[in-house]
C-alpha positions, 0 to 999 in steps of 0.5 A, spaced: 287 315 409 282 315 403 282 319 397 276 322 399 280 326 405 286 326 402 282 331 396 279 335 402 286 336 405 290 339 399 283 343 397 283 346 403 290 347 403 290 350 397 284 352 395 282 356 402 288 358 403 287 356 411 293 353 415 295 346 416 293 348 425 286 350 422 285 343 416 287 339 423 282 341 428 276 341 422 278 335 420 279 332 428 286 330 424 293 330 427 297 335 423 302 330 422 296 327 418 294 334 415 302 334 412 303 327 409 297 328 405 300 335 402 306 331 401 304 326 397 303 327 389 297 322 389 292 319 394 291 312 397 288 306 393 282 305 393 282 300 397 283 302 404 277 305 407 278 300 414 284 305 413 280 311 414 276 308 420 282 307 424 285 313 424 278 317 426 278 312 432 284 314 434 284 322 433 281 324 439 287 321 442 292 323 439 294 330 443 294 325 449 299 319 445 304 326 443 304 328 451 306 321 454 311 320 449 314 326 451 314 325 458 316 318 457 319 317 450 321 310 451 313 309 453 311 303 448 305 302 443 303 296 447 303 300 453 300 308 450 294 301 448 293 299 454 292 307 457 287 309 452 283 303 451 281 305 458 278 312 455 274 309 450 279 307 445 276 301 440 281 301 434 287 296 432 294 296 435 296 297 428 294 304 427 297 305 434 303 302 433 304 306 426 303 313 429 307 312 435 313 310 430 311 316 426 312 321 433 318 316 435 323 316 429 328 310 430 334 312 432 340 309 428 343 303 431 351 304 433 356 302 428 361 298 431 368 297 427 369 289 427 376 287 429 378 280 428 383 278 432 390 273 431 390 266 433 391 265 441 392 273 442 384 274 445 379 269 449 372 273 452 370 270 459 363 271 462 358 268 467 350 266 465 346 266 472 341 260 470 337 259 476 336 255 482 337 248 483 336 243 489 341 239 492 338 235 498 335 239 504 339 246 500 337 250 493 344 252 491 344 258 485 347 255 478 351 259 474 355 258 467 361 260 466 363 261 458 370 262 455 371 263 447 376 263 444 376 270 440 380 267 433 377 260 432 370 261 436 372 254 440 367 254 446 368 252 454 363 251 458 362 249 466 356 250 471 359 251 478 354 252 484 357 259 485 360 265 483 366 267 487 373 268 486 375 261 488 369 258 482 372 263 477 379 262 477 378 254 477 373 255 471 379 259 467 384 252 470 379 247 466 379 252 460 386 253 459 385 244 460 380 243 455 383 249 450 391 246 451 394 253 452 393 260 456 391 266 451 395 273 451 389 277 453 382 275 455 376 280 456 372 281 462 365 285 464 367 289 470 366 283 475 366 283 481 371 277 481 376 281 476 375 290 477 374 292 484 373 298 482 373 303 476 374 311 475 373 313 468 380 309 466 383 307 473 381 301 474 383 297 482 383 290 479 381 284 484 389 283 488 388 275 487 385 274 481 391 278 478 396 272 482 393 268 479 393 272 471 400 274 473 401 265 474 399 264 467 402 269 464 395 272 461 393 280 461 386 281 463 382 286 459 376 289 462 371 292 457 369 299 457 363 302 461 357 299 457 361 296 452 358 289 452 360 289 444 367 289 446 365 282 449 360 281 443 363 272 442 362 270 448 355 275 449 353 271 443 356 265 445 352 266 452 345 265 447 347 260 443 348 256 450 341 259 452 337 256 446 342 250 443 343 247 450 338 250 455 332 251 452 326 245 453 331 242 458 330 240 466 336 241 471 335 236 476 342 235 477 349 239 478 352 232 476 349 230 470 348 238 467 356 238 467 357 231 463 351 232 458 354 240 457 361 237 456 357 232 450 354 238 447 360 241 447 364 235 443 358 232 439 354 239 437 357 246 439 365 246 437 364 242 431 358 245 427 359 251 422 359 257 426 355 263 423 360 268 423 367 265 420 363 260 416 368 254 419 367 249 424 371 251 430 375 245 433 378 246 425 380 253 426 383 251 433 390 248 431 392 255 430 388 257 436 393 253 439 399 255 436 398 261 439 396 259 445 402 260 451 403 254 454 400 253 461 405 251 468 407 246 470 402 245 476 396 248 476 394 254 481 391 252 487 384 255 487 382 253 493 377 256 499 382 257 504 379 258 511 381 258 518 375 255 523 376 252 531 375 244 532 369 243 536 370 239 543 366 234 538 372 235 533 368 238 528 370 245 523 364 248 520 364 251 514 358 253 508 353 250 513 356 243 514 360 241 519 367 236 518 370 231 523 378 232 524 381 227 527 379 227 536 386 229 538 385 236 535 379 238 538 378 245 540 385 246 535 385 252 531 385 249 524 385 252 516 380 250 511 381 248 504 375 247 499 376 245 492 369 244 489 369 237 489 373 236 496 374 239 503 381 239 506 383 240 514 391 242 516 394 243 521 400 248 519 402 243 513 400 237 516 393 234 512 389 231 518 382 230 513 380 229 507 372 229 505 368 229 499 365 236 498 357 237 501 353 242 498 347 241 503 346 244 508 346 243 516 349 236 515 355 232 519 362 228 515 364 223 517 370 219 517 370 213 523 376 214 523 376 220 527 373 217 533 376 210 533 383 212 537 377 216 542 372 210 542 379 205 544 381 211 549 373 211 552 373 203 553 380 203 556 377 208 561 371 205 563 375 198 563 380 202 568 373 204 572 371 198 573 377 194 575 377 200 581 370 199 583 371 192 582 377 192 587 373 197 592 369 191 594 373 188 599 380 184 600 378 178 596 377 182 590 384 182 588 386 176 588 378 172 585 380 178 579 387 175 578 383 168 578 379 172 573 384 174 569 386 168 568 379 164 565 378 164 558 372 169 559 371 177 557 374 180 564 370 187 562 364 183 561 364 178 569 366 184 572 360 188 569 355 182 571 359 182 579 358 190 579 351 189 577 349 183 583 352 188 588 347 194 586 341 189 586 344 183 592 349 188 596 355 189 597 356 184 603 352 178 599 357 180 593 363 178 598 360 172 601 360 169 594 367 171 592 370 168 599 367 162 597 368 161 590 375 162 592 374 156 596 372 152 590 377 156 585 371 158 582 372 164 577 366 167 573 360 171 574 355 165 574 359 162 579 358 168 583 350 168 582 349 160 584 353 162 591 349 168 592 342 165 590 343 159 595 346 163 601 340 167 600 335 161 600 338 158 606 336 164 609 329 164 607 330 171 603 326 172 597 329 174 591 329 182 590 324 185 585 329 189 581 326 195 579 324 198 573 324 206 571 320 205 563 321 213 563 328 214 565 332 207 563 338 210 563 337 212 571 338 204 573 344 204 571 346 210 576 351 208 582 349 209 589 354 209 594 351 204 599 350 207 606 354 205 612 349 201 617 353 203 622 352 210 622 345 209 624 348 204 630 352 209 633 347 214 632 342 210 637 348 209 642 349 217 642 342 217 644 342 212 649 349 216 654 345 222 654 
């Protein structure tokens, strides 16, 4: 507005008597505009003719700026610019932004009454969800878990891969660790994790967290409805992690985000002067700590516990992945513990294994062990397979394997070489050979192929081709039962009495 309209408006006021509603419409002016230039004693500088320029540009819209903020009074200037730009709008956002200030008085921020607490009566507890991360062929959610202690300002920090029960109260376990005691009362949001319910002031708590606050001896304290200021250490500590610690920074690891937190926190975070108590935090913890309760003797045991069925391959499945338990318990109702760094498997209280915990997915644990006792218990069955078959072959066979037995030589491997001459010469061949060598005391396979050889060229009889399946190898090894000839013979004699 220039002084030569803020003239006009007050002579037209007081000169021609006429209402603010008439100057406003003559003038294309909002009346807002009409009753600040009566309100003021003197007009504008002089020197504020773009002044002038934008508020006539923005005239014609303001009847339509005053209806969309009363239907949507949060609507932002931003926005009411992008609108009536569409509909021929060529000012500043300036202008705009200072009218929309002028309809929408800022409302007073709440006042909040600042309570500082003792030391070790109150820590504040919260979790930042910070994004995805890749963990082999998974994406695993990172989350932040932030305990402050409310008298000294003193941090801890912990990123876990999820944000169950079972995280949460482990992270709490790592805090009172790092702290050196358990506070009397911590402040929580309404999470999950602690509230499962709340009705104005009936609050139904999560029943294992509250074992566990009822180990530790330390009453949990929900904010209201809300109410995040009744959090406001460990919201702002949240932000500063954010922008000290986060900011700039490419998570490429689970591992090496933790370690480089547990160095910010020791090098930078605790030991800089912090902005609400104007000390250093590690220097106020010392009487922190004297108020701290001291933790038990033993930590809670914050494990994931699960009851999971071993496979016939004896194998339990759990978050995706698959563990090996020892092969007698295959086919076992077994229970789980998971801890974020291990995987145990019991059976009742007896530990059967023990892995390192993998957060991939689809991917098989190993412990060789598992099998070894299976592997020896295969080998002793196929042992005892061959020595039948070897003994079926015919009445010598039992005294040529003692002789076996005997020689300085793999038993299973002269056996398995003898059992492959009958599937390629017969099993006739075969026992010629062993009635000679015994002749001979001649114990080992090779002796048995030169006799079966030499028999063979004594009768003109070439040797046979084996034969070779390129796409099925596996069938080669196949046993056939060798068919009785003379069932052929006496079917022909049958034929003849008739």
């Amino acid at each position: 507005m220039d002084s030569e309209l803020w003239g006009t408006i007050r002579r037209m006021r007081t000169v021609d008597k006429q209402s603010i509603s008439a100057i406003a419409r003559q003038l294309r002016l909002h009346r807002g505009t009409v009753r600040r230039a009566l309100a003021s004693e003197s007009g504008p500088p002089a020197n504020e003719p773009r002044g002038r320029m934008a508020a006539l540009k923005l005239d014609q819209f303001f009847r339509y700026i005053a209806d969309r903020l009363k239907e949507y009074p949060n609507l932002t200037a931003a926005k009411i610019l992008l609108e009536i730009r569409k509909q021929g709008y060529r000012g500043g956002y300036t202008v705009l932004k200072e009218y929309v200030r002028e309809l929408r008085p800022a409302s007073a921020p709440a006042a909040f009454l600042r309570i500082e607490t003792q030391p070790g009566e109150y820590a504040q507890v919260d979790w930042a969800n910070i994004g995805g991360i890749n963990i082999g062929n998974a994406r695993r959610q990172l989350s932040c878990f932030v305990m402050v202690l409310s008298y000294s300002r003193m941090m801890y920090l912990e990123f876990t891969l999820s944000q169950r029960t079972e995280d949460f109260m482990a992270a709490h376990v790592n805090a009172f660790r790092y702290f050196g005691g358990v506070p009397k009362h911590v402040n929580y949001d309404n999470l999950k994790t602690v509230v499962l319910s709340r009705v104005g002031a009936d609050i139904r708590f999560h029943p294992r967290f509250m074992d566990f606050a009822g180990y530790y001896l330390f009453k949990p304290a929900p904010c209201g409805v809300r109410r995040a200021n009744e959090k406001g250490k460990v919201e702002s500590g949240i932000k500063y992690v954010r922008s000290a610690f986060l900011a700039g920074r490419v998570i490429s690891s689970h591992a090496q985000v933790q370690a480089d937190a547990e160095r910010w926190l020791a090098e930078e975070c605790n030991v800089r002067i912090h902005g609400s108590i104007h000390e250093r935090p590690v220097d106020r913890l010392e009487a922190d700590r004297a108020g701290l309760m001291p933790p038990p003797a033993n930590d809670y045991d914050c494990a994931i516990t699960a009851s999971a069925r071993a496979t016939s391959q004896a194998i339990v499945h759990f978050d995706s992945n698959r563990y090996t338990v020892p092969f007698g318990f295959a086919g076992r109702t077994l229970t789980i513990k998971a801890w974020p760094r291990r995987v145990a498997v019991y059976s009742g209280t007896r530990l059967l294994a023990s892995h390192v915990r993998c957060y991939e997915k689809y991917r098989v644990i190993e412990d060789p062990r598992h099998y070894a006792g299976l592997v020896a218990q295969r080998k002793k069955a196929q042992m005892s397979l061959l020595v039948e078959s070897f003994l079926a072959m015919g009445p010598d066979s039992k005294e040529y394997l003692r002789g076996l037995s005997a020689a300085e030589l793999s038993l299973q491997g002269q056996l398995d070489k003898i059992m492959s001459m009958a599937g390629q010469y017969g099993k006739d061949e075969v026992n010629l050979a062993i009635v000679r060598a015994l002749k001979h005391h001649a114990y080992g396979a090779h002796f048995i192929q030169n006799i079966i050889l030499q028999q063979r060229a004594a009768r003109n009889m070439p040797a046979p081709q084996p034969v070779v399946l390129t796409k099925k190898p596996q069938w080669t090894k196949v046993a056939v039962e060798e068919t009785d000839m003379a069932l052929y013979d006496q079917l022909f004699e049958d034929n003849t009495h008739e």
